[in-house]
Structures are given as structure tokens and as C-alpha cells.
C-alpha positions in Angstrom: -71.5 14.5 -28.7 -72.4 14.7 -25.0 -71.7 12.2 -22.3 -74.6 10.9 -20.3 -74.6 8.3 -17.3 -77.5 7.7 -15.1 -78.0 5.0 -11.9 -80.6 4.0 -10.0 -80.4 1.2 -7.6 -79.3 -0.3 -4.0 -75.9 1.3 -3.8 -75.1 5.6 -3.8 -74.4 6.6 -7.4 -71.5 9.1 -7.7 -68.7 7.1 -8.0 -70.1 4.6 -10.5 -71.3 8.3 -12.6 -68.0 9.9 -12.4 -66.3 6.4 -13.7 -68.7 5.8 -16.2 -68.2 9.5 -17.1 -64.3 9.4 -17.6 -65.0 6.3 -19.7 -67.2 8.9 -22.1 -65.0 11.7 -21.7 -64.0 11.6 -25.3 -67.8 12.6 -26.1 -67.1 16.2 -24.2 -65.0 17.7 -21.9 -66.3 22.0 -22.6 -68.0 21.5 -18.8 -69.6 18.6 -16.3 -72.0 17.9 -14.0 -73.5 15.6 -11.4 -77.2 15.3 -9.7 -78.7 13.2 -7.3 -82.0 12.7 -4.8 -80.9 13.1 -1.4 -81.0 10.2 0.4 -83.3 11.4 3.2 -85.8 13.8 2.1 -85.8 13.3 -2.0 -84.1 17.0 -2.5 -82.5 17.8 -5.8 -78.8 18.5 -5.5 -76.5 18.9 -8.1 -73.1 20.2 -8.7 -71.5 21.7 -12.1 -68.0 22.9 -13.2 -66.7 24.2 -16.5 -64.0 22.4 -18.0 -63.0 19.1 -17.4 -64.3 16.4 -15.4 -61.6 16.4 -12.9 -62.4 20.5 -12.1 -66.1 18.5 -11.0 -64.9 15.8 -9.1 -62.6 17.9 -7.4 -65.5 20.4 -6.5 -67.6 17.0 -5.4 -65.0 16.0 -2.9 -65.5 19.8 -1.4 -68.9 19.5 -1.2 -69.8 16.0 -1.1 -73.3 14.5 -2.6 -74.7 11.5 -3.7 -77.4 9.2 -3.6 -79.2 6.3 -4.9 -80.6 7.9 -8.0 -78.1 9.6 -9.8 -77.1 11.4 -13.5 -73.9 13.2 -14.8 -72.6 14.6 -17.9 -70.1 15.7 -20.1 -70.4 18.3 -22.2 -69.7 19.6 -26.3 -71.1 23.2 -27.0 -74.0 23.3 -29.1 -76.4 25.4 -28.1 -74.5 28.4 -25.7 -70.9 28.8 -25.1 -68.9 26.6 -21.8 -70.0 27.9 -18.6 -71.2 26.7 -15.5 -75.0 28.1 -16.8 -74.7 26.1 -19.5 -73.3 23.1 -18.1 -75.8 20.0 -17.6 -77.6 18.8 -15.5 -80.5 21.7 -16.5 -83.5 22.1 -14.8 -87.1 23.5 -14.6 -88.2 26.6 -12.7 -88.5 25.0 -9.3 -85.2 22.8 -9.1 -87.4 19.9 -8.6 -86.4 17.7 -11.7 -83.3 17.5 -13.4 -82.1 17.2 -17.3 -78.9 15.8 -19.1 -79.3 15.7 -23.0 -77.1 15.0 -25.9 -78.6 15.9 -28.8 -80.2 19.1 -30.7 -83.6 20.0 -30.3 -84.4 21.7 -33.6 -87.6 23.7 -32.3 -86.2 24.8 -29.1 -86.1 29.0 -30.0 -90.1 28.4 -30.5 -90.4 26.3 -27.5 -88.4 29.1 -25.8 -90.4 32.0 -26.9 -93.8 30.3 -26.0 -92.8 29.5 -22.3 -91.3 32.7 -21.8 -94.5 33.9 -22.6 -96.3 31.6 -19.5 -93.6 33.0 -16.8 -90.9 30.6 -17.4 -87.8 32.6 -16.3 -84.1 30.8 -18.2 -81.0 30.8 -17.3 -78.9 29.3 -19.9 -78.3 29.4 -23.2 -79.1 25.5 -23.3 -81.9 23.5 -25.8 -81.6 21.0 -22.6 -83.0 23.7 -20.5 -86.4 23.9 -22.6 -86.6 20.6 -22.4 -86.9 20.7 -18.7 -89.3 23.8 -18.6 -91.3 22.0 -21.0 -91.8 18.8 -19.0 -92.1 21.1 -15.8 -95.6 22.4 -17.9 -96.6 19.2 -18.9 -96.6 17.4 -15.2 -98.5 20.4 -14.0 -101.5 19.3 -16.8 -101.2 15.5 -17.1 -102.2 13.3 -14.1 -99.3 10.6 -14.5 -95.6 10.6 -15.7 -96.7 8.7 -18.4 -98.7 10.9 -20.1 -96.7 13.5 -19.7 -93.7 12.1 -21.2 -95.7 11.0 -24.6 -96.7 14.9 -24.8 -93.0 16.0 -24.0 -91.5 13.6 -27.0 -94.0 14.5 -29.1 -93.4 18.2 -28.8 -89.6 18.0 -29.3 -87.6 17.8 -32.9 -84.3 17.1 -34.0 -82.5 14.1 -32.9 -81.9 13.7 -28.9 -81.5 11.4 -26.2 -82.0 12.8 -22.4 -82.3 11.5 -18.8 -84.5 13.2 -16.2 -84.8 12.6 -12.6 -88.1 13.8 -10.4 -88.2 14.8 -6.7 -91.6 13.6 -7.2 -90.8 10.3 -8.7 -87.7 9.5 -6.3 -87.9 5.6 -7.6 -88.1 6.5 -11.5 -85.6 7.5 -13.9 -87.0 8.9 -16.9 -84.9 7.8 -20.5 -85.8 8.7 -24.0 -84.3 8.4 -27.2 -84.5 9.7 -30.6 -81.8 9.3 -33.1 -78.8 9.4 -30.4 -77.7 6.5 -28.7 -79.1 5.8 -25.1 -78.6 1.9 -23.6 -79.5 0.3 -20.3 -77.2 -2.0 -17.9 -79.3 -4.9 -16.1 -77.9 -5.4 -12.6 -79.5 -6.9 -9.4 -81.8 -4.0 -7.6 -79.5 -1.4 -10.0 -79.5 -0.2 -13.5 -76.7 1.7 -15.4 -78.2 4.1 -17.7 -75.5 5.8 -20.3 -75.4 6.7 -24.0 -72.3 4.1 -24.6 -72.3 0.8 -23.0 -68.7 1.9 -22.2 -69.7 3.7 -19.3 -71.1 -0.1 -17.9 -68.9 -2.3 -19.1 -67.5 -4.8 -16.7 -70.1 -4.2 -14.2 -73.1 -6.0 -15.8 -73.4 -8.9 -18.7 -77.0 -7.6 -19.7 -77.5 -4.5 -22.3 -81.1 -2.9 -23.2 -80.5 -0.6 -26.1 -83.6 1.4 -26.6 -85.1 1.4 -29.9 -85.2 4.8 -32.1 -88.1 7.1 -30.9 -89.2 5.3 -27.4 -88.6 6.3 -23.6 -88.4 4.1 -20.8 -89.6 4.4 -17.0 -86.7 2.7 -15.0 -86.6 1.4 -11.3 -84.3 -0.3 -9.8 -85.8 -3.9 -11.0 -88.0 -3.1 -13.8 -88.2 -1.0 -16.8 -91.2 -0.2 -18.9 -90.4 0.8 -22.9 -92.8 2.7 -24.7 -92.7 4.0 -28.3 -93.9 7.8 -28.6 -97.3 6.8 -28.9 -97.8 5.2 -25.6 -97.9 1.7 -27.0 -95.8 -0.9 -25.0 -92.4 -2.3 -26.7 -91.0 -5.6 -25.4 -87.8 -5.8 -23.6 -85.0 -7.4 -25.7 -81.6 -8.1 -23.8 -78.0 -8.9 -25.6 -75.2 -9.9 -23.8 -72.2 -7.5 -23.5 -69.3 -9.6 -24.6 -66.5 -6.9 -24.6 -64.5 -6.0 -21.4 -63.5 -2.7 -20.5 -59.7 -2.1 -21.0 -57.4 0.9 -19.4 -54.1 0.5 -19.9 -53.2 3.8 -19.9 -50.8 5.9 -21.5 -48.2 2.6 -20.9 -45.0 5.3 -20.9 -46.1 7.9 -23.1 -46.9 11.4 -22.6 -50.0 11.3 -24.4 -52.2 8.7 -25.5 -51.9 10.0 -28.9 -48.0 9.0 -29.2 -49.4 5.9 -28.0 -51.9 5.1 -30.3 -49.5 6.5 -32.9 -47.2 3.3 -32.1 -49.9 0.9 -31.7 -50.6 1.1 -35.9 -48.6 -1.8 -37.1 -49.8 -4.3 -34.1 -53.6 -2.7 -35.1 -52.8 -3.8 -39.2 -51.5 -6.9 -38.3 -54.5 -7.6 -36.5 -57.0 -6.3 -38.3 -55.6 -8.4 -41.7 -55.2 -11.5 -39.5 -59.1 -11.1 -38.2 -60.4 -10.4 -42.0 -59.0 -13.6 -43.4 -59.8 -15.4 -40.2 -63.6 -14.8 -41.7 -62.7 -14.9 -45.6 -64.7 -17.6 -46.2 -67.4 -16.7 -44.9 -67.3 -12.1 -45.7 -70.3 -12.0 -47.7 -72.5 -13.5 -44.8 -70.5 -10.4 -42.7 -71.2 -7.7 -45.1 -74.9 -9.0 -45.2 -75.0 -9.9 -49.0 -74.9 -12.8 -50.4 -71.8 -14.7 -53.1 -74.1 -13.8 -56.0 -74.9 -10.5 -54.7 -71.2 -9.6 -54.1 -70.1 -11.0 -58.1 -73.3 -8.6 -59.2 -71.4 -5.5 -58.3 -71.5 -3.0 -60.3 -70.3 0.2 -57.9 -69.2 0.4 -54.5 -70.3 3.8 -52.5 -68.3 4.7 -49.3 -70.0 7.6 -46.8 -68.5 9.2 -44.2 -66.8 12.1 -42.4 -63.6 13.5 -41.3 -61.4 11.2 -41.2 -63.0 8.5 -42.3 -64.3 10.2 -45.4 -60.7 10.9 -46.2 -59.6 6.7 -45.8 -63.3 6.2 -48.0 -61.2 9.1 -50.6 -58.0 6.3 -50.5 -60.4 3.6 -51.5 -62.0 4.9 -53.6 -59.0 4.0 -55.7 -58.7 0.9 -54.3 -62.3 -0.7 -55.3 -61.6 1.3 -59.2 -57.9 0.0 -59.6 -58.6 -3.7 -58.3 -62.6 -4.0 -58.7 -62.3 -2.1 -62.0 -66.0 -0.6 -60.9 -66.7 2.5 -60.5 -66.8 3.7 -56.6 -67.8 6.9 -55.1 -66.7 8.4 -51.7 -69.7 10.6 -50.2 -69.5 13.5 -47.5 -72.3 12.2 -44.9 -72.7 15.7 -43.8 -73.5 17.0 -47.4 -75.4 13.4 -48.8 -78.8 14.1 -47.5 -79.2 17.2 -49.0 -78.2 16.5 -52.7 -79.8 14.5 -55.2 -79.9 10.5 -54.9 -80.0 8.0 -57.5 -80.3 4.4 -55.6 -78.5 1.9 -57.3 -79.2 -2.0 -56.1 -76.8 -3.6 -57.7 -74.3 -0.7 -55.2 -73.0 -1.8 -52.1 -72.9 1.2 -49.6 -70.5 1.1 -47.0 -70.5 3.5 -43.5 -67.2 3.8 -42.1 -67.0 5.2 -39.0 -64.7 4.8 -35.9 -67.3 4.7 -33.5 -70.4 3.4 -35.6 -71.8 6.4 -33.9 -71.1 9.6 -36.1 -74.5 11.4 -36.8 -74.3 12.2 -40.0 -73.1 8.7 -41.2 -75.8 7.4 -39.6 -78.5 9.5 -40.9 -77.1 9.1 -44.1 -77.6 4.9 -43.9 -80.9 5.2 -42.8 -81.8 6.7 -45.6 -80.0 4.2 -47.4 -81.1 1.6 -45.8 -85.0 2.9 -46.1 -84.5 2.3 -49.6 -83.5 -1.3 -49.3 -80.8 -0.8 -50.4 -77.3 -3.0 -49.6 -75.7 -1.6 -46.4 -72.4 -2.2 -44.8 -71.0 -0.6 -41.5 -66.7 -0.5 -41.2 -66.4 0.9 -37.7 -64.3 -0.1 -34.6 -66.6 -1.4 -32.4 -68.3 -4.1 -32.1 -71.8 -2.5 -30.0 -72.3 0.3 -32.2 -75.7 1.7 -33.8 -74.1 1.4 -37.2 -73.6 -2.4 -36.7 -76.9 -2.8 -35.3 -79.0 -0.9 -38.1 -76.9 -2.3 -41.4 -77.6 -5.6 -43.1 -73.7 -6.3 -42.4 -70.5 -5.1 -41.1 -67.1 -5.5 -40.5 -64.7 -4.5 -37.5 -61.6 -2.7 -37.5 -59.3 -4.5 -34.8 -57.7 -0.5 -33.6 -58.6 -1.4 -30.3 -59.8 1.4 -28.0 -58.7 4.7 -29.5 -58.8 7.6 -26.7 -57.0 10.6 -28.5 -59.8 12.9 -30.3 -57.7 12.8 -33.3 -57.7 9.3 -35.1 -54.4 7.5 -36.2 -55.0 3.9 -35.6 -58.5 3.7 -36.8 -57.8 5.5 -40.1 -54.8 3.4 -40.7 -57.0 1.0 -40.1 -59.7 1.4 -41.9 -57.7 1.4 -44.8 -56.2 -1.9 -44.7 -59.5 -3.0 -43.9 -60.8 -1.4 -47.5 -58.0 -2.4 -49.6 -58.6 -6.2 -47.9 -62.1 -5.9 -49.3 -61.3 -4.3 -52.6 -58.9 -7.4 -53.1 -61.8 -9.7 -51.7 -64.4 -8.4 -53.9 -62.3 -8.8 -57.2 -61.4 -12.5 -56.1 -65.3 -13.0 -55.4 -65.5 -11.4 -59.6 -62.7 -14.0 -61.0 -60.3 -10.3 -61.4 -57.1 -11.8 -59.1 -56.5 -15.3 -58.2 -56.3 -16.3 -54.1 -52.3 -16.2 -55.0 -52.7 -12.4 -56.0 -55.1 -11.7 -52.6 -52.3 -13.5 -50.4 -49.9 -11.1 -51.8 -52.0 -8.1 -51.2 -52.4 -9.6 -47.5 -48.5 -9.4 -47.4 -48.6 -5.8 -48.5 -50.5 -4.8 -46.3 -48.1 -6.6 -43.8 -45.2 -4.8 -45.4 -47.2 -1.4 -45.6 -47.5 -1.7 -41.7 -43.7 -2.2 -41.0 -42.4 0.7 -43.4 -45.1 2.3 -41.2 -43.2 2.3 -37.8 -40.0 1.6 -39.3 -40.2 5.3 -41.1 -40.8 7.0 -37.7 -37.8 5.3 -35.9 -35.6 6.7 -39.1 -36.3 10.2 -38.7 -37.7 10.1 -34.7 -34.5 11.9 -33.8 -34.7 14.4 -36.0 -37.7 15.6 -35.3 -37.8 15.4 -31.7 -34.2 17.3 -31.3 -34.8 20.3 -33.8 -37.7 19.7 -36.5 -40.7 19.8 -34.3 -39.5 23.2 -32.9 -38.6 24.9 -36.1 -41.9 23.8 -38.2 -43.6 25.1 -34.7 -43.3 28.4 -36.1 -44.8 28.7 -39.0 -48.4 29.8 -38.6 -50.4 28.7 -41.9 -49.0 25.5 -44.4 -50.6 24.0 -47.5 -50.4 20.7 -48.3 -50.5 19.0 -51.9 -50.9 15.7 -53.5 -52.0 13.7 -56.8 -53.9 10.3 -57.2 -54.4 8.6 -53.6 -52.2 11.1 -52.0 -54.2 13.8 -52.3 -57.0 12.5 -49.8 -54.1 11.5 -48.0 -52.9 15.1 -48.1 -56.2 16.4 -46.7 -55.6 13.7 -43.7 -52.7 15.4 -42.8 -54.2 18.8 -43.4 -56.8 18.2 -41.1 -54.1 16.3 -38.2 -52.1 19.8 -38.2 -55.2 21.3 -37.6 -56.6 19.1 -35.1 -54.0 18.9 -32.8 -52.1 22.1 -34.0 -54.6 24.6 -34.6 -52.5 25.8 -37.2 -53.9 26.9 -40.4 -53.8 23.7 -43.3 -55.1 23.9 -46.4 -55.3 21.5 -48.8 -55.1 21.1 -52.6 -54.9 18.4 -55.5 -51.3 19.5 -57.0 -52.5 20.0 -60.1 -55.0 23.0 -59.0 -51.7 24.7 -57.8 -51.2 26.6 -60.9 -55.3 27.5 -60.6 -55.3 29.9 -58.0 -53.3 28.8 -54.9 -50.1 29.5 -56.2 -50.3 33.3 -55.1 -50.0 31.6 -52.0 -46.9 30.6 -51.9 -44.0 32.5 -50.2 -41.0 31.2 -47.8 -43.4 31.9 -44.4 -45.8 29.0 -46.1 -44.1 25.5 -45.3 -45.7 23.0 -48.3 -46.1 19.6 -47.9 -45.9 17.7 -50.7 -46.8 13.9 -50.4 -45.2 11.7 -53.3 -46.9 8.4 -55.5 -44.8 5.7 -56.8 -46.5 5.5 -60.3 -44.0 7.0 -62.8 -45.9 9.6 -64.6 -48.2 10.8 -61.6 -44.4 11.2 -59.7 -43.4 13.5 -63.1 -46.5 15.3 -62.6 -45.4 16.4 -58.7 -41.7 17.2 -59.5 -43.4 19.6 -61.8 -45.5 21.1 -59.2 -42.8 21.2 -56.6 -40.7 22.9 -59.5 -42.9 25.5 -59.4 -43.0 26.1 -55.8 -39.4 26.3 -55.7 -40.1 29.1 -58.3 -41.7 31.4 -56.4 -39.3 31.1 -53.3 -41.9 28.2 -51.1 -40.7 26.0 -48.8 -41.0 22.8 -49.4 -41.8 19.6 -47.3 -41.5 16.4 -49.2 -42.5 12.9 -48.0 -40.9 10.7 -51.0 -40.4 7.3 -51.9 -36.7 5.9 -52.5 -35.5 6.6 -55.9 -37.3 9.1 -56.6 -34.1 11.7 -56.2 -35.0 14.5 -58.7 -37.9 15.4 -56.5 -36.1 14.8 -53.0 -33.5 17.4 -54.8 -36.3 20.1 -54.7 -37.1 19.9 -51.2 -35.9 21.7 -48.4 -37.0 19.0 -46.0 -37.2 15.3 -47.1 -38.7 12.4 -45.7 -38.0 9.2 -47.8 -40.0 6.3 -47.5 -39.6 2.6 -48.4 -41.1 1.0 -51.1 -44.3 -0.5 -50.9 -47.6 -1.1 -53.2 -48.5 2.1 -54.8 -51.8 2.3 -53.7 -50.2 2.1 -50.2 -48.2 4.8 -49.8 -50.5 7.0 -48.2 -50.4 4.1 -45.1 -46.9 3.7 -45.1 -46.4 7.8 -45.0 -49.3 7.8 -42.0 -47.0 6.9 -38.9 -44.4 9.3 -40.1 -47.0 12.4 -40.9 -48.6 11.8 -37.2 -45.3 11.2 -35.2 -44.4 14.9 -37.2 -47.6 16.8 -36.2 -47.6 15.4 -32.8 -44.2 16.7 -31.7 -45.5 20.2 -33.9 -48.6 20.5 -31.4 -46.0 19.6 -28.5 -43.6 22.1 -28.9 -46.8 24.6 -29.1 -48.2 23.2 -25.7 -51.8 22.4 -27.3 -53.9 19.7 -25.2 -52.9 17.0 -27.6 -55.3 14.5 -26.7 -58.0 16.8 -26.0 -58.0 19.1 -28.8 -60.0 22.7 -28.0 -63.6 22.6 -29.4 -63.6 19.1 -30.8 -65.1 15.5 -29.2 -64.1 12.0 -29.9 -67.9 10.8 -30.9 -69.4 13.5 -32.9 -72.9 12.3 -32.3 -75.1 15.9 -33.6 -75.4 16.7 -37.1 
């Protein structure tokens, strides 16, 4: 989940590093770092702070350094806990070549113990650092770079991508790549090396994304690409046709509340673009009319949060499609049992197109030739390069760790396809998929009407007294429950307050011992008659054993807005909806919660934007 940058070129590299790596922030912020070749003599200098990346720049402007050739970093613990030992850039025993990685090298305690054993002396905690060590070895016995590098990658497992620079190789910059993003900006006499085109954007037109399992020896005007055998790879350019967009907070405290009230304008957006290209989906997705008709299940992968919107539609693609749809935990997928389907659409949903275990887990779809789709939020991401289709959220850049537009997001985008998919069957007429285009309009309006109701409320006195309350559990039935587990996980995100999460109906299976007045509940209502009976029950018996009660409800539904001790009624919409109209209201709530508790909102403690490990 690292941020890498690298430059080598005609002009001195710091400031270009540091932007790029406050574009990639998001991927890290535990520690940072910065190295360069000295412009006069080819020396190694470097400088590394714990923390944030303005604790390094501020530390750089002490101590000024730069040069031509230059690599920085941003960093998310895995291997070692956030100190300046640990921080990246790493190195080998002499200082004279220098190592940022994201990634996990599986082998690295054998790799450790077997140059310890040769007189390699470590001072981190770091996998990066064997990596380093290693190549030190390996230049000693090979008699070019070359050679040496196809030894290195060969010698390393797990998935990684890493940038080296040599005092020995002043003109070179060293990139490899294996299962972790890692792309290449062409300029003129300069190349922008960084592990999301992000970092580049705006300052070149000309992307190199380097195949799985290959390095590349970069100068200033040339690269050479190899795979890990040695053998030569051609050079294939795209064009970068996205522009790199800062707006800012625009008035808010945090980019968070921002992104909180950018939701409906994301919808709207996001439903506009989808039936801008209705016509022509299937060719997006990557099937084909026929294809799409012969249907018979729907599987939707992914984590966190996005796992919890592929939980909501779930019901979607069952209640519309009427064919049965799974929703898979990427993280757990690869290690169960498998039974390929081709006649199953699989679907990877993913804000950044980047998450690890997603992408591991099409791969091995995808190996299978199987049908693969990629539902992520942007446009230049592996996920969208690797799957035989895709389609694009319209969120916009999201900067806050913890997602709100791109979930709400992604689930209009689903329930737009579930609708899509059943007119493609002959299940709804196009005057039934207009009207689920208008709820989804309607959805996004209760959305940020419902915060303005209760805005007041919560910012004057709610906030502060919910502040208090050290653990909560939340409950829901149907397509609020996954919903449930969204908010679970927010309060816990941005929090760090204990949530824990149950279907309703399990209350009476255990985690009603629970339940107590110090245990706020939050119970999140359905507008489907007899699944609404069944949660007035289960808030009944929380009222029973003295809990406190939280209570996002629908309008009408007054027997279980009686039970509550807190209330939050929400307008009308499609019942398979609810869970988006509730979303602006739920965030806007746990936001002002984590604010009144002074946690680093947008940069939660121990969590990254882009979780690119497994």
C-alpha cells in the first residue's frame, strides 16, 4: 500500500518526488523518505522522517538535497513497526545503492538468515532492506546490471514492485514489477517513475505500464523492458487522458465531509454516464448480447467496503435478475474451493482497481477463462486493464481513507446493471428500467436531503453525547444488514470505536448478553412489511433488557420509531434502496462522532487508501 515516485532526467528531482508523493499519500503516511545522486560526485544521500510527509519535507528544507536522479516514498507498515529505521528508502551495507518497495517479499526471513550468515549487518526490521543486501551480493558476482537484476527477481517471492538507484550506475534507474503496480511517464530527456500514474499526471501525455513479472533499465531517453528471464519485451505506450484535479477541501474541515456532500452530484453522474453507454454495456462489460441473456449467476468479489456494496447487490441481481448471485470475500476466495461456472459473470469492484486481494482473486478468474468484469473508480487501473470489461464509477477523486462516495456509488452503479441485465433477459420493459433510473435519482436526493434534516442535531449535541460510548453493535435484516456492517466498519474506521455487527435475527443467538444501557444499538430499518415486523421484534427485545437503541427508520413505520431512544426517519424510496438513502445520514453521524473524539479523520491510524498487499 506503499507510495513510490522515482525521476531521472534534465531537471533536479525533489520537488517533482515530494508532489508526486502528496498525490499518493493515501497509499501511506506511517513514515517518508527521499534519495538522490549528488549532483557532483554521484554520492548517495537520502533523508527519512516518521510520520507524515510534511515532517520529511520540512526536515528537507533543513538540510537541503536533490539531484537529477531521484526516489521517494511513503510508507504502510508491513514488515517492522514506523520508525525512521524502517522508513524507505533502504539500503545495502555500503550506502552505495538505494531501495523503495511496496509490496511483501514472502521469503525474506530465509533471505535474512542466509546473508546474515555472509556478514551482512541489518538495520531494520524491513523485507525492502533484504532486497537491497541481496542485490548488493549479486553485483559483487555478476559482471553487468543486467544480469544481476534477472538473479535478484528471480530470488524474490510474494508480490512486489521496487525502485533502486546505483552510485555506480548514476544514469540508470532500476524498476521491477511483480504483482504491484509500477508505470512509467515519457517526457523529453526525463522519466517519471511511480506506482500510480497519479503521481505524473499533467506533466506528461505518455504512460509505460510495465507488464506483470519484468524490470526495466531507465535513462533519461530510453528504457529497456525485460521479463524475468532476460528476454526483451517491446515498449507499448497509451496516452494518459485524465488530468489531475485538486480542489481541495473547498470549505470543509476535512475532505471526508466533503466527499460526504459530493454523493448525490457522484449518483447523478454516475446514472447519467451508465445510460449514456446503455446501448452499447455488453461491449463495456466484455460479453457479448447473447452472452449477457445466458446468464445464469452473477458473482461479485471484493473487500471492505466494496464487499459490503457487492453484499447490497447481491439482492439486487436475485430480486430483479431472479438468478442466483453470490458476494465473495477476495481475501478468503483463493483459499476455498472453486467451482467455475461459464455461463457466471464475475464482477471485481474495487475503488481503486488496485486492491490486492481483488485482483489476485480475478486472475485466477480470469486464468480460467472465465467472464470478468472490473466496477472501480478509475479509469487507469490494473483491474481495467486485466478484465475482459468494465465499467467506471463517476465518484471522482476520493482522498479520505474511508470511502463514502465510491460505495454509494458503486451501488447505484449495481442496481443500474441488475435492472440492465433483466431488460437484456425480457424480466422488465425499458419503461420499468427508466423508472429504476429515476430511483436511483430519488435515492440520491433523500440522500443529502436526510443529512440537512438532522445536521443540526447532530452537530450541536448528538455527536458529543454518542462520543462517549466506547463499544456499539449494529443490526439489520435483508439488504440492511450488509448495510449495517458498512456502518460498523465507518465507526471503526474513523472512530476507532468498537462496532460489531450482526444480522437481527442472530440477536437472540448469542449477542443478546450483550446488551446493556453503556452499548448504543443501531438498528437500520427495511420498508418490506414483514422484514419491518421482524425488526420491531428484535428492537422489542433490546428494549427488554434495558439497550439503547439507535434507529434509522423509514416514514410510517411509527411502532418501531416508538422503541427507539434516538430516531432518524428517512423518506421513502425503493426498498432495495434504503441502505443508499440511509448512507449520507450514517456517514454525516460517524463523522461528527470521530470529530468530537479528535481522531485524524481523513487519515485514519494504521489504515491506507489503496490497500495494494494481501
Amino acid at each position: 500500500m506503499c507510495g513510490i515516485v522515482g525521476y531521472i532526467g534534465k531537471n533536479y528531482s525533489r520537488n517533482f518526488v515530494i508532489d508526486g508523493l502528496s498525490r499518493l499519500e493515501y497509499r501511506g503516511y506511517d513514515s517518508a523518505g527521499f534519495a538522490c545522486l549528488n549532483q557532483t560526485d554521484n554520492r548517495l544521500l537520502y533523508a527519512r522522517a516518521v510520520g507524515q510527509l510534511s515532517n520529511l519535507v520540512k526536515k528537507i528544507e533543513e538540510h537541503p538535497i536533490d539531484g537529477n536522479v531521484g526516489i521517494g516514498h511513503t510508507r504502510w507498515s508491513t514488515h517492522g513497526v514506523s520508525s525512521q529505521e524502517n522508513a524507505h528508502p533502504q539500503f545495502d551495507c555500503e550506502k552505495t545503492l538505494s531501495i523503495i518497495h511496496n509490496g511483501i517479499i514472502e521469503n525474506h526471513h530465509e533471505l535474512r538468515e542466509s546473508l546474515k550468515v555472509t556478514g551482512h549487518v541489518f538495520h531494520s526490521d524491513t523485507d525492502t532492506e533484504i532486497i537491497a543486501h541481496l542485490f548488493e551480493t549479486l553485483l559483487v558476482t555478476h559482471t553487468n546490471l543486467k544480469s544481476a537484476v534477472i538473479d535478484l527477481v528471480n530470488s524474490l517471492e510474494g508480490a512486489y514492485a521496487f525502485i533502486s538507484i546505483l552510485q555506480d550506475h548514476p544514469d540508470t534507474m532500476l524498476l521491477v514489477r511483480r504483482r504491484s503496480p509500477l508505470c512509467i511517464g515519457i517526457g523529453e530527456d526525463e522519466m517519471f517513475v511511480a506506482s500510480d500514474l497519479l503521481a505524473f499526471v499533467g506533466k506528461t501525455k505518455q504512460v509505460l505500464f510495465l507488464p506483470d513479472q519484468s524490470f526495466a533499465l531507465v535513462k533519461k531517453d530510453m528504457i529497456e523492458l525485460y521479463d524475468f528471464s532476460g528476454a526483451p519485451l517491446p515498449i507499448v505506450l497509451q496516452d494518459i487522458n485524465i488530468d489531475w484535479v485538486s480542489h481541495g477541501k473547498q470549505g470543509h474541515e476535512h475532505y471526508m465531509l466533503k466527499e460526504i456532500y459530493e454523493q448525490k452530484t457522484a449518483i447523478f453522474a454516475t446514472v447519467n454516464f451508465l445510460k449514456s453507454i446503455s446501448a452499447h454495456i455488453w461491449d463495456h462489460i466484455g460479453l457479448s448480447s447473447d452472452q449477457a441473456k445466458a446468464l445464469n449467476s452473477v458473482s461479485l468479489v471484493g473487500c471492505g467496503t466494496s464487499w459490503h456494496a457487492g453484499r447490497i447487490a447481491q439482492f439486487f441481481f436475485e430480486q430483479i435478475c431472479m438468478i442466483p448471485t453470490r458476494s465473495l470475500l477476495a481475501s478468503e476466495f483463493r483459499y476455498m474451493s472453486f467451482f467455475p461456472d461459464t455461463n457466471s459473470l464475475y464482477i471485481a469492484i474495487s475503488q481503486s482497481g488496485e486492491t490486492a486481494d481483488t485482483l489476485e482473486a480475478l486472475r485466477m478468474i480470469s486464468a480460467m477463462q472465465l467472464p470478468t468484469a472490473a466496477l472501480t473508480n478509475v479509469a487507469s487501473s490494473t483491474m481495467v486493464r486485466e478484465a475482459d470489461g468494465f465499467l467506471l464509477t463517476q465518484a471522482g477523486q476520493e482522498v479520505a481513507v474511508a470511502s463514502t462516495k465510491a460505495f454509494s456509488t458503486q451501488v447505484a452503479a449495481l442496481f443500474w446493471l441488475a435492472h440492465r441485465l433483466a431488460l437484456e433477459k425480457g424480466i422488465i420493459t425499458k419503461v420499468q428500467m427508466e423508472l429504476a433510473e429515476e430511483d436511483l435519482l430519488i435515492a440520491a436526493e433523500v440522500l443529502e436531503n436526510s443529512i440537512e434534516n438532522y445536521k443540526i442535531e447532530i452537530i450541536q449535541s448528538l455527536a458529543r453525547k454518542y462520543a462517549q460510548y466506547k463499544k456499539s453493535i449494529f443490526l439489520g435484516r435483508h439488504v440492511s444488514y450488509p448495510f449495517a456492517m458498512e456502518a460498523s466498519l465507518k465507526l471503526k474506521e474513523v472512530a476507532y470505536i468498537f462496532a460489531q455487527c450482526y444480522p437481527a435475527g442472530e440477536l437472540k443467538h448469542g449477542p443478546l448478553a450483550l446488551v446493556d444501557s453503556e452499548t448504543p444499538i443501531f438498528l437500520f430499518s427495511h420498508r418490506d412489511p414483514l422484514i419491518y415486523q421482524k425488526l420491531v421484534s428484535n428492537a422489542q427485545e433490546v428494549k427488554a433488557r434495558n439497550g439503547h437503541l439507535i434507529v434509522f427508520a423509514f416514514e410510517g413505520q411509527a411502532e418501531l420509531c416508538d422503541l427507539a431512544d434516538l430516531v432518524f426517519i428517512i423518506p421513502n424510496v425503493h426498498p432495495l434502496l434504503g441502505p443508499l438513502a440511509m448512507t449520507g445520514l450514517m456517514q454525516f453521524f460517524v463523522y461528527h462522532i470521530a470529530l468530537q473524539l479528535g481522531c485524524a479523520i481523513d487519515k485514519p491510524r494504521n489504515l491506507a487508501k489503496s490497500v495494494t498487499v494481501e
